[in-house]
MDAnalysis code that builds the backbone (N, CA, C; Angstrom):
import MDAnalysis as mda
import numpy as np

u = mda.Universe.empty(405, n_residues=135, atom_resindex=np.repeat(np.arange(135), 3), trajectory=True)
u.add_TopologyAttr("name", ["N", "CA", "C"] * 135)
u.add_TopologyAttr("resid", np.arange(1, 136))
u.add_TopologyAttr("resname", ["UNK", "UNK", "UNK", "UNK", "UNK", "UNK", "UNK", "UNK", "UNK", "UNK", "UNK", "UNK", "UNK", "UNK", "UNK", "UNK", "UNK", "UNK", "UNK", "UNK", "UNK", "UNK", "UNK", "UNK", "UNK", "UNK", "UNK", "UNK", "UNK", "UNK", "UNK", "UNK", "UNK", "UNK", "UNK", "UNK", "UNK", "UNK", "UNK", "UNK", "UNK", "UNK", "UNK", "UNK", "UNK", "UNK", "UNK", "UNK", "UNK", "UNK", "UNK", "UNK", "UNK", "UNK", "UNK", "UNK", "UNK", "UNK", "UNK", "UNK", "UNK", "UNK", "UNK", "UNK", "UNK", "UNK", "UNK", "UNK", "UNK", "UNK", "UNK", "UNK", "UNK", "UNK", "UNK", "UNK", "UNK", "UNK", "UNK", "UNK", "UNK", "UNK", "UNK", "UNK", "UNK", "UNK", "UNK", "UNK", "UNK", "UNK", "UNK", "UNK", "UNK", "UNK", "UNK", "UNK", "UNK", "UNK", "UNK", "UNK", "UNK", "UNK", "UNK", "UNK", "UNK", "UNK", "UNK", "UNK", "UNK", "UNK", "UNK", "UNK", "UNK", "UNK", "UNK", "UNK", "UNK", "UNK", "UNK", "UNK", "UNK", "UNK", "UNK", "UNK", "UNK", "UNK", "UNK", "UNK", "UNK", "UNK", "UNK", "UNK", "UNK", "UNK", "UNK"])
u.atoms.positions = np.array([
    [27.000, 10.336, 10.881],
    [26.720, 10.371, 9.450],
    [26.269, 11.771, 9.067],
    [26.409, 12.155, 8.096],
    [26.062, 13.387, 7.635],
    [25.584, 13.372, 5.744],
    [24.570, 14.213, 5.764],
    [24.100, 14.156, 4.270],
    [24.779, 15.133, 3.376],
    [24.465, 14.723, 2.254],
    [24.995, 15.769, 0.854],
    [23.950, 16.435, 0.744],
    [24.335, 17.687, 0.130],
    [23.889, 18.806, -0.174],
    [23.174, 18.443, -1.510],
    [21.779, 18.242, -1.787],
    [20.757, 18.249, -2.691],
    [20.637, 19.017, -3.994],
    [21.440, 20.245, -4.534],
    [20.814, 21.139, -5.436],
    [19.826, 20.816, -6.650],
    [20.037, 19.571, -6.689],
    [19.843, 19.647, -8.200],
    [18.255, 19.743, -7.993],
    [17.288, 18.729, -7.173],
    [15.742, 18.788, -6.942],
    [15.907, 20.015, -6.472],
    [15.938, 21.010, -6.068],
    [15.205, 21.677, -5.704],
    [15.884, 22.339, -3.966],
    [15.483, 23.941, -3.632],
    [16.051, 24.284, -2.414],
    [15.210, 22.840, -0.827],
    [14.536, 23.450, -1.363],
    [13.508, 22.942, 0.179],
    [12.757, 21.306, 0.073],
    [13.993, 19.632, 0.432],
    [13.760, 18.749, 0.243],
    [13.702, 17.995, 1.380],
    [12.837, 16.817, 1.567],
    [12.951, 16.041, 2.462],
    [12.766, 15.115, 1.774],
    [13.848, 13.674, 2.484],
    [14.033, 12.543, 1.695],
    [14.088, 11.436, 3.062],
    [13.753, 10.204, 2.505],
    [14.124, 9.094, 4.055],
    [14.158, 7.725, 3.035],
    [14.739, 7.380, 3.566],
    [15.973, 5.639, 3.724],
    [16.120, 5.669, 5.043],
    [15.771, 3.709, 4.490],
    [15.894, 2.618, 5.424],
    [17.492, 2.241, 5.576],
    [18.440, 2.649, 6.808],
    [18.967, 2.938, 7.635],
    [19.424, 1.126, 7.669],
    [18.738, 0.637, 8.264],
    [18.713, -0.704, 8.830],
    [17.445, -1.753, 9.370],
    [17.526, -2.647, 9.091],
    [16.287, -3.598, 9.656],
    [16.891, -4.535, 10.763],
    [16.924, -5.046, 12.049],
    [17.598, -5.432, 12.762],
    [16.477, -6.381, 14.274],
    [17.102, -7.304, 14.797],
    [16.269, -8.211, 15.828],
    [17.558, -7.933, 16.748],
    [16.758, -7.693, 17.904],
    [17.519, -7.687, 19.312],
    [17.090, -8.431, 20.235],
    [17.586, -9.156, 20.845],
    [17.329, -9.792, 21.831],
    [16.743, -9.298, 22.860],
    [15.489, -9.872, 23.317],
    [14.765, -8.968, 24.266],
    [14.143, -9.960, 25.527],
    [13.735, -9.554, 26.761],
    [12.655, -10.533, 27.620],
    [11.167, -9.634, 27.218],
    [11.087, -8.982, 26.051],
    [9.519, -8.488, 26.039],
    [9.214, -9.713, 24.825],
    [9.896, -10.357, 23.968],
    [9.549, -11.454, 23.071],
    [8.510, -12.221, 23.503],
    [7.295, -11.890, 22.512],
    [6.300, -12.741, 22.617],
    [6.094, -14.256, 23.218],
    [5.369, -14.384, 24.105],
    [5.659, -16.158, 24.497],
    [5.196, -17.161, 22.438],
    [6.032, -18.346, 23.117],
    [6.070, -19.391, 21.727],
    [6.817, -18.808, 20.950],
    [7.214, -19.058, 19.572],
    [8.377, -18.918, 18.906],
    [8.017, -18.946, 17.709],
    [6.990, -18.021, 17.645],
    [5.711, -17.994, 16.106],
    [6.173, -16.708, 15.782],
    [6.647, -15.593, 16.479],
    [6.608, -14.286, 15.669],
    [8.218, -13.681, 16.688],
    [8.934, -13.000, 15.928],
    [10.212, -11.985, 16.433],
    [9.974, -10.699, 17.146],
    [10.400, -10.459, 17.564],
    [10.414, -8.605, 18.057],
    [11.762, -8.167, 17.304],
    [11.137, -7.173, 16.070],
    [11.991, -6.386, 15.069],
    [11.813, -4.635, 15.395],
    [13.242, -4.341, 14.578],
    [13.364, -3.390, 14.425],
    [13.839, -2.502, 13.173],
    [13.021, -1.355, 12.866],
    [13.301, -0.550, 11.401],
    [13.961, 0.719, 11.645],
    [15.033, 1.318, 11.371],
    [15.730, 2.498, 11.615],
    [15.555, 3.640, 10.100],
    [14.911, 4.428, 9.950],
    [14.085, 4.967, 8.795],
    [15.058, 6.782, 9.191],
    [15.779, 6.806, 8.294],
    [16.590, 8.497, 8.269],
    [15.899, 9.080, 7.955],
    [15.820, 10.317, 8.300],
    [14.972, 11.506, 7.560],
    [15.841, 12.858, 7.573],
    [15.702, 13.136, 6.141],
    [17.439, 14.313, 5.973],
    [15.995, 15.523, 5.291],
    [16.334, 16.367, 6.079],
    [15.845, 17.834, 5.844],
    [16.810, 18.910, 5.201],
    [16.677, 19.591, 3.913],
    [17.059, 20.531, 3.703],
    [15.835, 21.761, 3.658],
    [16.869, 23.212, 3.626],
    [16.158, 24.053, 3.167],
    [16.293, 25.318, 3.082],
    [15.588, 26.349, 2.921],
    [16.448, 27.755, 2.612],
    [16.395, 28.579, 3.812],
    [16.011, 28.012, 4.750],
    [16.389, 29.307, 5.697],
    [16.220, 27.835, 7.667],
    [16.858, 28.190, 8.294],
    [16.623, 27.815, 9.507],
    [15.479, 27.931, 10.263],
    [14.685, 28.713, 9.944],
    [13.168, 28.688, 9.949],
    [12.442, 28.336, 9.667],
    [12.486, 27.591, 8.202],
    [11.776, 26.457, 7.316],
    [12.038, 25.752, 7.945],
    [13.202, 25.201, 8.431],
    [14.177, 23.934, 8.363],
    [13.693, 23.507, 9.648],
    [13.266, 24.375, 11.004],
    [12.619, 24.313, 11.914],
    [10.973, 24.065, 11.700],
    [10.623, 24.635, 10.730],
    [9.305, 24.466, 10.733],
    [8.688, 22.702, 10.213],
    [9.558, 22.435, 9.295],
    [9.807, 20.924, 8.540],
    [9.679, 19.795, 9.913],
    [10.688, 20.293, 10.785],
    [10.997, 19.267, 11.858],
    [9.616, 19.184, 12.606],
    [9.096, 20.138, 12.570],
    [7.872, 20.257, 13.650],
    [6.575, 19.823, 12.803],
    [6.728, 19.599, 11.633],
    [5.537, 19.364, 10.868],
    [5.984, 17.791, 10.605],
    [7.097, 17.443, 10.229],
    [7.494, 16.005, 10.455],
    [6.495, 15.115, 11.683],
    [6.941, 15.761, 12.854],
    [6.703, 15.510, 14.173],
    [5.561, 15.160, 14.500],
    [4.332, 16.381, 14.171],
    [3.021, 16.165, 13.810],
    [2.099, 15.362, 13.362],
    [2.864, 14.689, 12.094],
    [2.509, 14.239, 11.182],
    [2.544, 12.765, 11.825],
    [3.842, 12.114, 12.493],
    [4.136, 11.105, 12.870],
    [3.404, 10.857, 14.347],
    [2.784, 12.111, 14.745],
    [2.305, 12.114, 15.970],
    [0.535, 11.581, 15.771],
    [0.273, 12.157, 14.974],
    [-1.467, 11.901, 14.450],
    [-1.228, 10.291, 13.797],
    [-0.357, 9.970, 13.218],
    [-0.621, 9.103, 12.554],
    [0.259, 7.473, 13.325],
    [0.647, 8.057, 14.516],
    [1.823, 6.485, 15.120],
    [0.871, 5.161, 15.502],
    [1.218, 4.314, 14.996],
    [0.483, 3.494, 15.555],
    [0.979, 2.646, 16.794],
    [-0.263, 2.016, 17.265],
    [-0.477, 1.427, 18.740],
    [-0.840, 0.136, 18.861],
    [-0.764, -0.855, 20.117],
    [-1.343, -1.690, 20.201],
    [-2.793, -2.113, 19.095],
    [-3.822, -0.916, 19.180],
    [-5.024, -1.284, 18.662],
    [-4.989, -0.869, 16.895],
    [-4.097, 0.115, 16.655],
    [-4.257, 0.757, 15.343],
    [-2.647, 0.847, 15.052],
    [-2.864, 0.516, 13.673],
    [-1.737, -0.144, 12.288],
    [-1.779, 1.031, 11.320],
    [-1.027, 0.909, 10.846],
    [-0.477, 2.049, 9.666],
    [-0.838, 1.314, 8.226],
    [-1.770, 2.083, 7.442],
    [-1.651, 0.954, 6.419],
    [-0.745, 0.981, 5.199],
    [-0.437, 0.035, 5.169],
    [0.543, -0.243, 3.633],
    [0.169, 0.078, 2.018],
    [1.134, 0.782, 1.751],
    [1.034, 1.087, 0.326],
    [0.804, -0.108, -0.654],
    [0.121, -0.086, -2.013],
    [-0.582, -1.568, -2.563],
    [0.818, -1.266, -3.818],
    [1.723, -0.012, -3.446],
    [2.800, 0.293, -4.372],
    [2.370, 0.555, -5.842],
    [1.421, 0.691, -6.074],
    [0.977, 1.233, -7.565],
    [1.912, 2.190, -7.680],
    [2.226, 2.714, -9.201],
    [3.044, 3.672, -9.596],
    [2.622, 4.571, -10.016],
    [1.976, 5.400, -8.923],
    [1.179, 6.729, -8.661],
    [2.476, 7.225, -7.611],
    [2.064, 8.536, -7.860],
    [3.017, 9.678, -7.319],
    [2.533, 10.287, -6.239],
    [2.126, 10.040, -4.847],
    [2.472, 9.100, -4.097],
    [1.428, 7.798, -4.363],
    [2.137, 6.727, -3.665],
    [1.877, 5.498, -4.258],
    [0.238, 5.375, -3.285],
    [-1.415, 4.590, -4.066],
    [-2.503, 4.491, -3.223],
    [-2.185, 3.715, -2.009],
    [-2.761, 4.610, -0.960],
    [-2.750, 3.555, 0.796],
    [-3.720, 2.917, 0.511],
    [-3.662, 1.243, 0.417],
    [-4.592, 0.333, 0.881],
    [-5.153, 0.010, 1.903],
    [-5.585, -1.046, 2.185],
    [-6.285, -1.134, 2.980],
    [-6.001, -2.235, 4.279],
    [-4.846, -2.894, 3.840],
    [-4.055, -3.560, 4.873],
    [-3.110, -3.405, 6.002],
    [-3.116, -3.731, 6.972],
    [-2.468, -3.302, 8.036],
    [-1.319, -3.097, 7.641],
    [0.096, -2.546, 8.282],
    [1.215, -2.560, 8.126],
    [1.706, -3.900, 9.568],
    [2.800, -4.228, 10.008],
    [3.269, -5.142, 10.814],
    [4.177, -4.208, 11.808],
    [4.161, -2.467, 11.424],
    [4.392, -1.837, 12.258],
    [3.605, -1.903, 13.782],
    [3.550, -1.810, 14.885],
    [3.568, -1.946, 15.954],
    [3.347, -0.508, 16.669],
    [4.343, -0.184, 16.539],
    [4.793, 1.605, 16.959],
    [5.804, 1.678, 17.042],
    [6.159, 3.347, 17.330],
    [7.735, 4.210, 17.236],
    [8.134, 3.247, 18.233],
    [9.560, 3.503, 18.381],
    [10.118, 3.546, 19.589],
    [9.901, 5.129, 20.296],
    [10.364, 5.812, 20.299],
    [10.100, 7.060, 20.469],
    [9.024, 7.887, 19.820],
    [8.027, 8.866, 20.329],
    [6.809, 9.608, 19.867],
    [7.384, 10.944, 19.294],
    [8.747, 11.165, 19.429],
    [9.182, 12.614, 18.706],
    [10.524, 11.635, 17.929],
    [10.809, 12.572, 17.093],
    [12.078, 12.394, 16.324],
    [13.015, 13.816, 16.827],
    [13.971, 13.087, 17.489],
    [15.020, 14.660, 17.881],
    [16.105, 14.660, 16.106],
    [15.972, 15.941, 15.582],
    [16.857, 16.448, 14.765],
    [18.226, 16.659, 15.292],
    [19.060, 16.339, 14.325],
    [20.162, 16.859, 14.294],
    [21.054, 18.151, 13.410],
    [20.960, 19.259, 14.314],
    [21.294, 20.047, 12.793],
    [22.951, 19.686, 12.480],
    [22.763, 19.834, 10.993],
    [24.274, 19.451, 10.520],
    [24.800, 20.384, 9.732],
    [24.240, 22.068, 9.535],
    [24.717, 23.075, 9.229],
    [24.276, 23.834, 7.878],
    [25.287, 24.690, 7.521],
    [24.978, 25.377, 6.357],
    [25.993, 24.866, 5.446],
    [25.819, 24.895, 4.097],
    [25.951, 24.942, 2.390],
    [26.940, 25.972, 2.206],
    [27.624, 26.825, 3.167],
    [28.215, 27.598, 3.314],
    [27.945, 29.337, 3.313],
    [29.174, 30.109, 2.721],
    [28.677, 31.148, 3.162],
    [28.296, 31.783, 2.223],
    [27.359, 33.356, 2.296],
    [26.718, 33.780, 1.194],
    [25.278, 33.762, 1.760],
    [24.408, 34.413, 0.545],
    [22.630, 34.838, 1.192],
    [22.261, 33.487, 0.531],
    [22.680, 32.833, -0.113],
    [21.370, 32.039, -0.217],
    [22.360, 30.096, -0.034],
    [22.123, 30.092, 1.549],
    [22.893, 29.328, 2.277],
    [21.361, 28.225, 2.268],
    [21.921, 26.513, 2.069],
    [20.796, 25.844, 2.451],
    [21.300, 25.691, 3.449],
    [20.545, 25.150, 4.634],
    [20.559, 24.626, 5.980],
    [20.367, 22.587, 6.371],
    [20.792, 22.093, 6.882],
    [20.148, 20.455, 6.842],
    [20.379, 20.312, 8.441],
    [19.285, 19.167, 8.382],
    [19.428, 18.383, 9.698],
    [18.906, 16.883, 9.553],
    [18.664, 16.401, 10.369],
    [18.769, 14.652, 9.989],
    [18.069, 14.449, 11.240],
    [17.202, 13.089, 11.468],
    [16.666, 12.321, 12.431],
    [16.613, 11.093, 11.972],
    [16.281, 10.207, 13.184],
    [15.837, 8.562, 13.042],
    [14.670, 8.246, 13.602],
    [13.529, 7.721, 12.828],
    [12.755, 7.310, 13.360],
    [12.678, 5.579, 13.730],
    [12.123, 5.456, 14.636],
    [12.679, 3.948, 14.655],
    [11.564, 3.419, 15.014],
    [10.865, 2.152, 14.149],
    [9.983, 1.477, 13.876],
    [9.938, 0.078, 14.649],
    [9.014, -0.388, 15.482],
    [8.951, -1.463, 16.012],
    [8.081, -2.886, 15.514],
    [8.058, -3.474, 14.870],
    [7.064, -4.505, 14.471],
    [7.506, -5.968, 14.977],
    [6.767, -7.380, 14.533],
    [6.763, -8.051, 14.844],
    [6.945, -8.961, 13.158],
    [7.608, -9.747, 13.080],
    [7.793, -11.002, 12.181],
    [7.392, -12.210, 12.484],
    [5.899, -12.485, 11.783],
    [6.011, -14.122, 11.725],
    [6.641, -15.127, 11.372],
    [7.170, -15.898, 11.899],
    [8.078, -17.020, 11.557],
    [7.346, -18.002, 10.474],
    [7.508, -17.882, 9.205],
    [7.011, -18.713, 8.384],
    [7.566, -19.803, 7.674],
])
């Protein structure tokens, strides 16, 4: 897959969509038949004006997902979605679990073409592990 070229917001954007939500068959499935082992596939498309930004983005991405992944003991909490710009974090757990993976590998997917003021993009997947109660 590969992304479109952004101009209209702005040189230097990062954007993410949900990819896919998906259950795989697993032997790590919880014993009893009360909750699923799921999965969230979350894109993350980087533009920007120079390959140096565009590097720097990936590594601050990385960071960001690194301080904040959650674990067995600690949950990510969920937005209460108010229509604030970004939306207030409440105070409820998320049903996230953790990454599958602790880094996101980029993909670069090139330049905007040729000329000095070339954007650059690359793309990753982060992939989200949670659990569904069967209700």
């Amino acid at each position: 897959m590969t992304i479109d070229e952004d101009n209209q917001s702005g040189v230097n954007v990062i954007r993410t969509s949900v990819l896919k939500r998906y259950r795989e068959d697993s032997t790590d499935e919880p014993n009893g038949d009360d909750a699923h082992h799921w999965f969230t596939d979350i894109q993350i498309d980087i533009w920007a004006e120079s390959v140096k930004l565009l590097q720097q983005f990936e590594d601050e991405i990385n960071r960001i997902l690194w301080s904040i992944r959650p674990n067995e003991s600690t949950r990510l909490f969920k937005s209460n979605g108010v229509g604030q710009n970004p939306p207030v974090i409440g105070t409820a757990n998320s049903e996230i679990e953790s990454f599958l993976d602790t880094e996101i590998t980029f993909e670069y997917l090139g330049s905007s073409g040729d000329g000095v003021n070339q954007i650059v993009s690359s793309q990753g997947i982060l992939v989200c592990v949670w659990f569904k109660l069967k209700t």
